[in-house]
Structures are given as C-alpha cells and as structure tokens.
C-alpha positions as CSV (number, residue, x, y, z in Angstrom):
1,X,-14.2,51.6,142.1
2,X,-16.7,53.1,144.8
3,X,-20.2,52.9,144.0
4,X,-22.6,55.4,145.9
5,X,-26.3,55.5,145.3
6,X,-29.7,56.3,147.7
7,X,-33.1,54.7,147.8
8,X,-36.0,57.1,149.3
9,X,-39.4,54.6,150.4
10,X,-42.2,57.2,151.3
11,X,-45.0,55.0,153.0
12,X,-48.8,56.7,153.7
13,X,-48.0,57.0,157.6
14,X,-45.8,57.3,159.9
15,X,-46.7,54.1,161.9
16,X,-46.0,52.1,158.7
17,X,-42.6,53.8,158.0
18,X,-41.3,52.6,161.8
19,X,-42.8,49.5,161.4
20,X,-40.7,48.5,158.0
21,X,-37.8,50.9,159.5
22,X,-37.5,48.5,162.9
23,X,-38.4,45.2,160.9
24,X,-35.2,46.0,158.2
25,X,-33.0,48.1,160.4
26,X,-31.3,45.1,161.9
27,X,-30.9,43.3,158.7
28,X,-29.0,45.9,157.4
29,X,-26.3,47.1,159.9
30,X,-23.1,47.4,158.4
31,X,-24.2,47.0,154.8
32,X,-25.8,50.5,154.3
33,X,-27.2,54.0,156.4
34,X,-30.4,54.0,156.7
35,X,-32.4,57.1,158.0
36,X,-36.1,57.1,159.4
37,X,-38.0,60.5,159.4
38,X,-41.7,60.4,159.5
39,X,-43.3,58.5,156.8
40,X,-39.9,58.2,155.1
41,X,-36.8,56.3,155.1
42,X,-33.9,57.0,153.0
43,X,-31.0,54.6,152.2
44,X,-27.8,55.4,151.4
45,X,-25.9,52.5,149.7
46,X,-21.7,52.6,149.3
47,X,-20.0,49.4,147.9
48,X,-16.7,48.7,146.8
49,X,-17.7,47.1,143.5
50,X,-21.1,47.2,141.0
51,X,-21.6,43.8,141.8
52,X,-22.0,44.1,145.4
53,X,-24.0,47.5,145.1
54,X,-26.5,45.6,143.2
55,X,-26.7,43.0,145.3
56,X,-27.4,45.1,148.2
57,X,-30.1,47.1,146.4
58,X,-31.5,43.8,145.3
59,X,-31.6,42.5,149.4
60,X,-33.1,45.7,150.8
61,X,-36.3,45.8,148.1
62,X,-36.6,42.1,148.5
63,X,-36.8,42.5,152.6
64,X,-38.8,45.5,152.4
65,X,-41.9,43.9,150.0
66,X,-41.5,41.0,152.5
67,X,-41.8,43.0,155.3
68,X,-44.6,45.5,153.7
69,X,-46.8,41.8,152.9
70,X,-46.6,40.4,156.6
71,X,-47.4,43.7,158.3
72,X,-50.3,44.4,155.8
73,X,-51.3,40.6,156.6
74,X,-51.0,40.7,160.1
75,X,-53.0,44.0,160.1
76,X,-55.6,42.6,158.5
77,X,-56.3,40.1,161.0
C-alpha cells in the first residue's frame, strides 16, 4: 500500500523559513521532497507502508521544534 500525504510550515519571515529549510534539508534527503518558497516550506511525504509514513512525519516535526528552539535561542543571545 502507498501512503502519500503533505505537511505545509508557514513561519513569520522569510529568514526563519531558510534557516529551518537549510537546518532540516540535509536530514531529510531521500526520505521526503521538501520545497522552500518564502516564508514557507511544504513537505511532501510518500511511504511504502502506514508505519513508516508515520514515522517520518513523527522525525520531521520532532527535528523542526528542535531546530525552531535553538535558532530562537541562539537569536536571543
């Protein structure tokens, strides 16, 4: 069974958006498409099985609060 699916993050700026974009995009090769345009990305996810859908869905949000916490840390500083 093939399991399709699409995740949209919309981010107040632009700057933000390539900064979580750059930090994920290499994390994510071959796993899923992922598409930066301005303050946007969209993810499309395609998976051979429910199980491994869902565990890709359930990497990308983990890696994108982590990477949303240390650039809102590090701009802080």
């Amino acid at each position: 069974m093939k399991i399709n699916g699409s995740i949209r993050l919309n981010y107040k700026t632009e700057e933000f958006a390539c900064l979580i974009y750059n930090s994920l995009e290499i994390d994510n090769e071959n796993y899923l498409e992922s598409n930066l345009n301005k303050n946007t990305i969209d993810y499309k996810i395609n998976s051979e099985s429910l199980g491994s859908f869902l565990a890709t869905v359930d990497d990308l949000i983990a890696s994108e609060i982590v990477a949303e916490k240390i650039i809102e840390k590090t701009n802080k500083s």
